[in-house]
C-alpha positions in Angstrom: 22.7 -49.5 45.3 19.1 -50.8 45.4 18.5 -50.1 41.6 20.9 -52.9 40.6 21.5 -55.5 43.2 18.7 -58.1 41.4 21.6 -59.8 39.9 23.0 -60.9 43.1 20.5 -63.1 44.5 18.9 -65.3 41.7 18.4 -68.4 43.8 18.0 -72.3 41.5 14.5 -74.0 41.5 13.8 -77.3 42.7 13.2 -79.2 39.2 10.1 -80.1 40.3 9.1 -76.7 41.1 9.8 -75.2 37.9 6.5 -75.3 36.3 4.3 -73.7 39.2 7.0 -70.7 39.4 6.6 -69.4 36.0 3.0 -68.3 36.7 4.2 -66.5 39.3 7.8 -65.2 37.1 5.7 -62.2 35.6 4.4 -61.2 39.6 8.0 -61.7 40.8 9.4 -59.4 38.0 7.0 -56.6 38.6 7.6 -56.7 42.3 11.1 -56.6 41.6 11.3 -54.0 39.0 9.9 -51.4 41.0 11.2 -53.0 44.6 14.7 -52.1 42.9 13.6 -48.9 41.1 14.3 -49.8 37.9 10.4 -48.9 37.2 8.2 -46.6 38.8 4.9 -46.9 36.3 3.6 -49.1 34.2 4.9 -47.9 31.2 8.0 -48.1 32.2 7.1 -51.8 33.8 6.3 -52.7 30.0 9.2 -51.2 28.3 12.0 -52.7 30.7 10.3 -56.1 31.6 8.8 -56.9 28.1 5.7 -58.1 29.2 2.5 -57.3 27.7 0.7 -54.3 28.6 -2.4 -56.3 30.0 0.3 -58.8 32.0 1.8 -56.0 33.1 -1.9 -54.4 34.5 -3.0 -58.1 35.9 0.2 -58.5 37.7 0.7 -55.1 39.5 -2.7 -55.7 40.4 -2.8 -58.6 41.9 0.9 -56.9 43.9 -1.4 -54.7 45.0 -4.0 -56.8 46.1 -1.7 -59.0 48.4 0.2 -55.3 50.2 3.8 -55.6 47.8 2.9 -52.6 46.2 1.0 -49.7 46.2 0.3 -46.4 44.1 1.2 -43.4 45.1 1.7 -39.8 43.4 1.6 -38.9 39.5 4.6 -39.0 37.5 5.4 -36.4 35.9 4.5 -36.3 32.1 6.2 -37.3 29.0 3.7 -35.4 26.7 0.7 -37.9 27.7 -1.6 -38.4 30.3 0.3 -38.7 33.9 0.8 -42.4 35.1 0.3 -43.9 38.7 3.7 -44.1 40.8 3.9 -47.4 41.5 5.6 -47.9 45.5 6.7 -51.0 47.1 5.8 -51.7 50.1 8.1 -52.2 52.8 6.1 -52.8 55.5 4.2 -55.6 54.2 6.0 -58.3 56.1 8.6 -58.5 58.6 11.8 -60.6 58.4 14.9 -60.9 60.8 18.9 -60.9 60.2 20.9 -62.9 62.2 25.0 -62.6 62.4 27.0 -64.7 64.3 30.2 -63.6 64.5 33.1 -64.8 66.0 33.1 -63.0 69.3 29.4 -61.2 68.8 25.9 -62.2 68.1 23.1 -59.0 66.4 19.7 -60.0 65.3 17.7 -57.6 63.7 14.0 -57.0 63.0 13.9 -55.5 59.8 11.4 -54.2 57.1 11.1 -55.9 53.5 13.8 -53.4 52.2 15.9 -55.3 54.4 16.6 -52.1 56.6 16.8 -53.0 60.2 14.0 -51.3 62.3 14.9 -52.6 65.7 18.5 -54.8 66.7 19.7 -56.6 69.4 23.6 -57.2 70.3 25.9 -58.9 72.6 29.2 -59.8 72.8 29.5 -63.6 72.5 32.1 -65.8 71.3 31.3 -69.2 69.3 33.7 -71.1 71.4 30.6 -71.6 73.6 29.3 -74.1 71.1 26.2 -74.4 68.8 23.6 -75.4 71.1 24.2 -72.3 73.5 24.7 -69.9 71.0 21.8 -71.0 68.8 19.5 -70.1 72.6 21.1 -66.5 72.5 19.8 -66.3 69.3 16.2 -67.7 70.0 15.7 -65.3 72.8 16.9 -62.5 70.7 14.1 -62.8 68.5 12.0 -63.7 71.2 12.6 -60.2 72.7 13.0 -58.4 69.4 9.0 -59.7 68.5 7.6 -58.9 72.1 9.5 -55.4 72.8 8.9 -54.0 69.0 5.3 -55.8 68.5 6.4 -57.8 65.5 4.2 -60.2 63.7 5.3 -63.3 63.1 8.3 -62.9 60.8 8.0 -64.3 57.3 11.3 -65.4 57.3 15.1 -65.6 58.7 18.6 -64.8 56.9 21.8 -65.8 59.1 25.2 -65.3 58.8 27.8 -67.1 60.1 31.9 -67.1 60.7 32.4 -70.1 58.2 31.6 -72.2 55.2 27.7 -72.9 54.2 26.0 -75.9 52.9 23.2 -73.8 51.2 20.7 -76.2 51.2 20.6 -77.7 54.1 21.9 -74.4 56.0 24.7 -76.5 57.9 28.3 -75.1 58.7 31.4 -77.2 56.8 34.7 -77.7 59.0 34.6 -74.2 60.0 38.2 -73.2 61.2 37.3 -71.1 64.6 34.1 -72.7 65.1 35.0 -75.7 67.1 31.8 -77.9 67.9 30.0 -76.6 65.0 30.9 -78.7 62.1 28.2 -80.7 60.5 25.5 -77.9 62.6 22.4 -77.0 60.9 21.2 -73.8 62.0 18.6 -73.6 59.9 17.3 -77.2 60.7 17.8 -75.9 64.9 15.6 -72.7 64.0 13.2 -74.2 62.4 12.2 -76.7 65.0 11.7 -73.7 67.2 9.9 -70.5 64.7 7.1 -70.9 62.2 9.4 -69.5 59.4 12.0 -70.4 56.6 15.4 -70.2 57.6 18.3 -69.2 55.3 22.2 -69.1 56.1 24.9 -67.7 54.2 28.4 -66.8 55.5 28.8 -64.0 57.2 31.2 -62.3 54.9 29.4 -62.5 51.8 25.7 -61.1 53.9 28.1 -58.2 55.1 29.1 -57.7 51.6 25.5 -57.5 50.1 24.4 -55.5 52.8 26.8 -52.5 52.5 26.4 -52.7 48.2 22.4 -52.7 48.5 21.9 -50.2 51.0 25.7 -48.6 51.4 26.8 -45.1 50.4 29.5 -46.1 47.9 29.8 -45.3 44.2 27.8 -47.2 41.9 29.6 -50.0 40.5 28.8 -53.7 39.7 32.1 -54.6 41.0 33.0 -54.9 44.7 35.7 -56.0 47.0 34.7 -56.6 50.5 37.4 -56.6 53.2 36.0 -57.6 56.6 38.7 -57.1 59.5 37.3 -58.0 63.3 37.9 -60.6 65.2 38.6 -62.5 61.9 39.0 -62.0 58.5 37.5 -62.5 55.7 36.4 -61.1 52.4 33.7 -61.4 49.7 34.0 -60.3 45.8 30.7 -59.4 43.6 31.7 -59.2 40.1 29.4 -57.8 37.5 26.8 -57.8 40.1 26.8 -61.1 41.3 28.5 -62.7 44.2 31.0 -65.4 43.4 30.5 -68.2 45.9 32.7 -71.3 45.2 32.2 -74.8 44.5 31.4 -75.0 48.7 30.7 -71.6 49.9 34.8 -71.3 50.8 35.4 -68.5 48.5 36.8 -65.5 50.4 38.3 -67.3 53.1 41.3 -64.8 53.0 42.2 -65.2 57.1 44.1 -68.4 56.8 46.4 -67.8 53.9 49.6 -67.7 55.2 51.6 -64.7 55.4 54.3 -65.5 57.7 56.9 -67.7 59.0 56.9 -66.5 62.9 56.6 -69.4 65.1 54.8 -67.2 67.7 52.1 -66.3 65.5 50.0 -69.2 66.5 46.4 -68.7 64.7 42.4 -70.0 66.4 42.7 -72.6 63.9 45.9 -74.5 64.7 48.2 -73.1 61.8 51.3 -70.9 62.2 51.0 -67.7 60.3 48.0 -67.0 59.2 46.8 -63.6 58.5 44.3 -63.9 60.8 46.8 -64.5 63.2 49.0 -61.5 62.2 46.9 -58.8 61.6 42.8 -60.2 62.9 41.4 -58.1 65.7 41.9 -60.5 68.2 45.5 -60.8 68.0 45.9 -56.9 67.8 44.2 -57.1 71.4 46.1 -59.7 72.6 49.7 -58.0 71.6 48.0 -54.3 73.1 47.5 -56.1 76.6 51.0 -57.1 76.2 52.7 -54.2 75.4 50.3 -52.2 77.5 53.5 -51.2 79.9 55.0 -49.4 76.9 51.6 -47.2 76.7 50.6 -44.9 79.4 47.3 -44.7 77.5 46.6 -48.5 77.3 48.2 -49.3 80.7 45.3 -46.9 82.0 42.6 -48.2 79.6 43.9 -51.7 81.4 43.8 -50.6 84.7 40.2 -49.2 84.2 38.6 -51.9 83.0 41.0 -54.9 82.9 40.9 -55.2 79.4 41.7 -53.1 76.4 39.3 -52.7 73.8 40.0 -51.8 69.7 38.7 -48.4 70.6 41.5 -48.0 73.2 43.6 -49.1 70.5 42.3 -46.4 68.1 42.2 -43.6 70.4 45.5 -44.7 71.5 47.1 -44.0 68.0 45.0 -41.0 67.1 46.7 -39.4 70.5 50.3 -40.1 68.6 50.5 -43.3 71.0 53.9 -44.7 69.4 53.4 -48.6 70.5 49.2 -48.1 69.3 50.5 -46.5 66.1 53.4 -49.0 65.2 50.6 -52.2 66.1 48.3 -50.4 63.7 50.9 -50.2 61.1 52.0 -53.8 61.0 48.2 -55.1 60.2 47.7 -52.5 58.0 50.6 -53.9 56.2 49.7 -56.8 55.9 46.2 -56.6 55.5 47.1 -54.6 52.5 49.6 -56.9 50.7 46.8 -59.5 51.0 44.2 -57.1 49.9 46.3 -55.5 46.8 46.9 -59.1 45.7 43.0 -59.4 45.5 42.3 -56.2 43.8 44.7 -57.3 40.7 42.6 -61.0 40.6 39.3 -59.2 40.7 39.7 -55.9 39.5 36.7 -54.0 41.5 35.3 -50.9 41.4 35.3 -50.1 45.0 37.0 -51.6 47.9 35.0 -51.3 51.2 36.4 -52.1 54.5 34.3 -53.0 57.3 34.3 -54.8 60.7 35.0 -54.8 64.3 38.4 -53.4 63.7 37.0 -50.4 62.5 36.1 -49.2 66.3 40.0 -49.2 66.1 39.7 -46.1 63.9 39.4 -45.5 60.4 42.7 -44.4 60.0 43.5 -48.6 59.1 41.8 -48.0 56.1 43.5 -45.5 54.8 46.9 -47.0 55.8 45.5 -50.2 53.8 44.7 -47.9 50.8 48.4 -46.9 50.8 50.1 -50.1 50.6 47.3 -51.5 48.4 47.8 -48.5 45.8 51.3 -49.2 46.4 51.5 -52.9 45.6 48.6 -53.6 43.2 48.8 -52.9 39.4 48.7 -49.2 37.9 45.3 -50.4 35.8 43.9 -52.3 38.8 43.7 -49.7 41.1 43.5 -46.4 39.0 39.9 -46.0 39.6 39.6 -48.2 42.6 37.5 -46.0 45.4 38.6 -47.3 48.9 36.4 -46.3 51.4 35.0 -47.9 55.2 31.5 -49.5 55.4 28.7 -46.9 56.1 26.0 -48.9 57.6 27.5 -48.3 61.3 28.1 -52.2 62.2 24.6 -53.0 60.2 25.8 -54.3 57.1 25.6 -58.1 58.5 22.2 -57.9 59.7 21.2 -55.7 56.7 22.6 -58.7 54.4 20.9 -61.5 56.3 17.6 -59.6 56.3 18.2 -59.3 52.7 19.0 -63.1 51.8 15.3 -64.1 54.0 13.9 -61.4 51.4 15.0 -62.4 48.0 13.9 -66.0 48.7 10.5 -65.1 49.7 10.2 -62.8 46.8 11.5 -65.3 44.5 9.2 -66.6 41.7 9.4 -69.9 43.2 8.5 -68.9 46.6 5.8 -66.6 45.2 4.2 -69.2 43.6 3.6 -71.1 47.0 2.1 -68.4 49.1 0.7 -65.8 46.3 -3.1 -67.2 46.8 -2.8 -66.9 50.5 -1.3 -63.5 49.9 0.9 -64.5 52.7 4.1 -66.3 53.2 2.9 -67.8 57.2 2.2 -71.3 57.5 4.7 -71.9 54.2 8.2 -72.3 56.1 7.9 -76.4 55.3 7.0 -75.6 51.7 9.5 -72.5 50.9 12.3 -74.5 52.7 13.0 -77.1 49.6 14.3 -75.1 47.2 17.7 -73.9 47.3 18.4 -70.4 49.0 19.1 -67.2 46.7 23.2 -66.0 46.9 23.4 -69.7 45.4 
């Protein structure tokens, strides 16, 4: 989805750093145009950006100068002399993606296209508070930058489990996160790398990721449906993500879907869908019932715990208790889900998270009830189909949200004369992040 994710990130300048980033707006489209592949030459640079021919040749020349692009091949002719390819460069710089999620951390070291090269991944839960968790991450990008030879990264995207205060990078009363409210990350990373720190929620960076880089049709519309140890979802519409007056938008785990006293949810409340259908409750009911399953009994007996994969191969084998557990999420996962597909009417409807090492069978039995319960004209053309990034799609967002603010015509304006965003972080840090 490269050619047309621009849309998505536009960050909002600092007023007093309006007037320096329109020297630099012409540079940042350039880059942009051919970073996204909307234009390969410069002819094609001047058509679609409507800049002048000589902005256009200043501009991609001064790209080239600092390593964003570089020429490669001949195009092929239109019936005149054959232009330059014009390539960006995605090993100009190095950046890294950061997800925290609720019972994992993954850090990536990725390239400018905001594919990871190398990652990093344990299982983790947030319960152990920000100051512990923040020194897992630290030491994963400690050991990502020795083991892989990185330079010093130009910047850092993070997601996490919760609500965002963009500019200042710190979490708002985040339901599972106890400890954390009030927590900068970005002001905790900063103290400790030489780089700009950006943090989104974890959702929405998923949700980028997998419509940038995924294999899904291409449509400006997008629900994302992320099912692991929580839930929660993200919605780009006409290309852009829609955010909320606080970053809360999407917050789909905690609406309330039942009136079962036992189904007791992380946050407090009493039937939350989190609490119904979320990963960790499936695992908590499976090591329940495992003395109805020869298959999970044994998978408990091996390892003395049961895993979403036992789960999934459980129900694949024709496990009845697996299969039935399965069911019920999927059922309700999909009442919630077709509910969202009639309010935002996407294009595609992408499932992704933990849950999927249960099997992608869920999604399909969430297709059914969502084609069963949403409108006829919401759904016709609705393609359902799982994330494709193989667990990346967090990373791969949050690499993606350190990108667009360097590239951004205000950033560019602060490190283009150094051809290098290193020793800005302090600088690049006052504007407001991209996603915004």
């Amino acid at each position: 989805m490269a050619t047309e994710h621009r849309e998505i990130l536009h960050g909002v300048a600092a007023s007093g750093a309006i007037a320096s980033s329109l020297e630099a707006a012409p540079l940042a489209v350039v880059v942009d145009l051919v970073r996204t592949g909307r234009a390969r030459t410069r002819p094609e640079l001047t058509a679609v950006s409507g800049l002048s021919r000589k902005v256009v040749t200043q501009r991609v020349d001064q790209a080239c100068e600092i390593g964003l692009l570089r020429e490669g091949g001949l195009a092929p002719s239109g019936g005149g002399r054959h232009a330059r390819v014009l390539e960006f460069d995605p090993d100009a710089g190095r950046v890294f993606g950061v997800l925290i999620g609720a019972s994992e951390l993954r850090v990536a070291v990725a390239a400018l296209d905001g594919r990871p090269l190398a990652t990093s991944q344990e299982d983790w839960t947030v319960d152990s508070g920000p100051e512990a968790t923040m020194q897992r991450v630290h030491a994963h990008i400690d050991a990502l930058a020795v083991r892989h030879a990185a330079t010093r990264p130009w910047g850092i995207g993070v997601g996490v489990p919760g609500p965002v205060d963009f500019p200042e990078g710190r979490l708002i009363a985040p339901p599972i996160m106890p400890g954390w409210d009030g927590f900068s990350v970005r002001a905790w990373l900063r103290e400790r790398v030489d780089a700009p720190v950006w943090v989104d929620n974890d959702v929405n960076l998923m949700a980028v990721g997998e419509w940038v880089h995924g294999v899904g049709p291409r449509t400006e519309d997008m629900l994302f449906l992320k099912v692991g140890t929580g839930i929660g979802s993200a919605v780009i519409s006409r290309g852009r993500l829609l955010r909320g007056q606080r970053g809360a938008a999407g917050d789909i785990g905690h609406i309330r879907v039942s009136d079962d006293p036992t189904a007791v949810c992380r946050c407090g409340e009493v039937g939350c869908l989190e609490a119904v259908a979320g990963g960790w409750s499936l695992i908590v009911e499976a090591t329940q019932r495992a003395s109805e399953s020869p298959t999970l009994l044994d998978a408990l007996r091996e390892r003395g715990r049961i895993s979403l994969g036992d789960v999934g191969a459980a129900s694949r084998a024709g496990d009845p208790v697996a299969r039935e557990m399965l069911g019920e999420r999927a059922a309700a996962l999909g009442e919630v889900t077709a509910s969202l597909v009639n309010f935002a009417n996407p294009g595609q409807l992408v499932v992704g998270g933990g849950v999927l090492r249960a099997g992608e069978e869920l999604v399909g039995r969430i297709e059914d009830v969502v084609r069963r319960r949403s409108t006829k004209i919401a759904s016709e053309h609705l393609v359902v189909r799982p994330a494709s990034l193989d667990q990346q799609e967090g990373v791969t967002g949050a690499a993606l949200l350190a990108v667009e603010n360097l590239l951004s015509p205000i950033a560019l304006a602060r490190w283009v004369e150094d051809a290098s965003p290193l020793g800005h972080a302090a600088a690049l840090q006052r504007f407001a992040p991209a996603f915004a």
